[in-house]
C-alpha positions, -999 to +999 in steps of 0.1 A: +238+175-645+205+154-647+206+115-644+179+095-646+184+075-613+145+054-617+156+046-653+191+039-648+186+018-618+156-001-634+180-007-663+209-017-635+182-045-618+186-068-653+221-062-670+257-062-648+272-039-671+243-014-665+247-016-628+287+001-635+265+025-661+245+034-631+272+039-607+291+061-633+264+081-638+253+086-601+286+091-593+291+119-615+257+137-610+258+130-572+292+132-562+324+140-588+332+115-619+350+085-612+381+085-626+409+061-640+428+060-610+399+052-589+400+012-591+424-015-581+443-029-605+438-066-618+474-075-605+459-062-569+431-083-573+452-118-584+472-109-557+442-111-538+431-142-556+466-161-548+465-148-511+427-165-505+437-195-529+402-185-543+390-166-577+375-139-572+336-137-591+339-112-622+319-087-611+337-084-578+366-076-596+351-055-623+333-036-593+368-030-575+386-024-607+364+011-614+358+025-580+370-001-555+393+034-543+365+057-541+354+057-502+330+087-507+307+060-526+312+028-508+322+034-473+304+069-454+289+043-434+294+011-440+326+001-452+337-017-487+365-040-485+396-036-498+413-068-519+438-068-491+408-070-464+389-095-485+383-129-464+363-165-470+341-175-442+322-207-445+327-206-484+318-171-489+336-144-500+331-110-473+331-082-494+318-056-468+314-051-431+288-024-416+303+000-393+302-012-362+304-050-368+276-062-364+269-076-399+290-078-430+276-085-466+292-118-486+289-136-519+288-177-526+319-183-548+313-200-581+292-176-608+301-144-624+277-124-605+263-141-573+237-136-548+246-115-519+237-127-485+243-112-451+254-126-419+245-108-386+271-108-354+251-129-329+265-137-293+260-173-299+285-182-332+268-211-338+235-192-344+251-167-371+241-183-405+241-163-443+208-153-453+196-138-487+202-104-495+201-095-533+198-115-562+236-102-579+265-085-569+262-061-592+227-049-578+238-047-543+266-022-557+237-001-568+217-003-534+254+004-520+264+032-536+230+050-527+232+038-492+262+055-487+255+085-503+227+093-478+258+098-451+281+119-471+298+140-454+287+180-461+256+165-483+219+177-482+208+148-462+176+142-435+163+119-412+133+107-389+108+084-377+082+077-403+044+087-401+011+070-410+010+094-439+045+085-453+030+061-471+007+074-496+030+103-498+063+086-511+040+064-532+025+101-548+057+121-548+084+096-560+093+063-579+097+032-560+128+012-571+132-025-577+162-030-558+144-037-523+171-057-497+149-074-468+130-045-451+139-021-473+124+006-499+141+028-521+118+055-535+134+088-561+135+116-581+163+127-602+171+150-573+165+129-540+168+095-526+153+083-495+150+050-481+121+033-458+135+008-435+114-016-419+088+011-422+099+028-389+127+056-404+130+078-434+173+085-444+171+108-474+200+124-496+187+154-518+212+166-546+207+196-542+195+223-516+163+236-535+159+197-542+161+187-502+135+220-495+112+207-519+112+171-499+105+184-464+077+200-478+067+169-494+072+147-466+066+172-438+076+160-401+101+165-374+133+159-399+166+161-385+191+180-414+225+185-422+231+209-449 
C-alpha cells in the first residue's frame, strides 16, 4: 500500500482533522489499520475529566478516542498516557513521559488544540520549567507516531552518527517535513523516515526491506540495523 507521507503530513501541519487522516493512513501502510476498538471511549475520558476536575482539550480526546489503545504507534519508546495516567502539573495537562523519565511532553488547558511544550527532569525542581514544543496537539501526534515507529519492534530500522555529507545527501534524496520539534528534522519518502537530531544522529524506519537497502546506499556510513 502506498501513502503519501510528505503530502499527508504537509496537509496534517494546517488542519486537526488531517493530522487523524495522517495517522490512519500511516498507520495502515506502516503498521496494520487502526481499528474501532483501538480508542478509549468518551465515558473513559469524562471519567478522566471528573477524576482531574479538568476538561480535557478536544483533540486530546479525539486523539485517545481512535488510537489512544494502540501502543505499537505511540509508545515503542516513549510512552503515551493513558486517561487513567493523565496528570496536571503547574496547569498543564501531561500527556506523555519519555522512557526513562527524564522529560514528559504537556499541553496548556484552555483551546481545542494547544501548544505542546516539554518539561525536562532536572536535579534542581525549581529549575524545571515548560518550554515550547509544537504549535498543536494534533501535530505533535503526527511527529509522535513517526517517532515511535522508528523503534518498532521487528521493523526495518537503522541508526548512527551523522557525517559532513548527510547533509546535502538528505536534502537530495528525500523531502524535508514541516513538523520540526526543537533540534529536530524529519526528512521522507513514501517508503522511509529518518530523523536528524541536533545534527549528531540519523534514527531511520524503512517500510520495507528493498526500501531500507535503498537508504544505506543513499546514506552510506557505519549504520547499525535491525531487520
Amino acid at each position: 500500500m502506498t501513502f503519501d507521507v510528505a503530502g499527508d503530513a504537509a496537509r496534517a501541519v494546517h488542519e486537526r482533522s488531517a493530522a487523524w487522516r495522517f495517522i490512519e493512513g500511516f498507520a495502515a501502510a506502516w503498521a496494520e489499520p487502526i481499528g474501532p476498538l483501538d480508542g478509549w471511549s468518551r465515558a473513559d475520558l469524562s471519567a478522566t475529566e471528573e477524576l482531574l476536575g479538568v476538561r480535557l482539550p478536544e483533540a486530546v480526546k479525539e486523539a485517545l478516542s481512535l488510537f489512544g489503545k494502540r501502543p505499537d504507534l505511540t509508545s515503542n519508546q516513549d510512552r503515551l498516557l493513558t486517561p487513567s495516567e493523565l496528570r496536571v502539573d503547574r496547569e498543564v495537562l501531561v500527556f506523555r513521559d519519555e522512557n526513562q523519565w527524564v522529560a514528559a511532553w504537556g499541553v496548556a488547558l484552555g483551546s481545542d488544540d494547544p501548544e505542546v511544550l516539554i518539561k525536562l527532569d532536572l536535579l534542581n525542581k525549581s529549575e524545571e520549567r515548560w518550554d515550547p514544543w509544537l504549535p498543536r496537539f494534533s501535530l505533535a501526534c503526527v511527529e509522535m507516531v513517526l517517532s515511535e515507529a522508528l523503534f518498532r519492534d521487528g521493523a526495518e530500522t537503522a541508526d548512527r552518527e551523522t557525517s559532513e555529507a548527510d547533509i546535502s545527501l538528505l536534502e537530495d534524496h528525500f523531502t524535508l517535513l514541516p513538523l520540526q520539534s526543537p533540534g529536530t528534522r524529519w526528512f521522507v519518502t513514501d517508503d522511509v523516515i529518518v530523523r536528524e537530531d541536533d545534527s549528531q544522529w540519523l534514527w531511520a524506519r524503512a517500510r520495507t526491506p528493498h526500501a531500507l537497502e535503498v537508504l544505506l546506499k543513499a546514506l552510506p556510513g557505519d549504520w547499525t540495523t535491525e531487520y
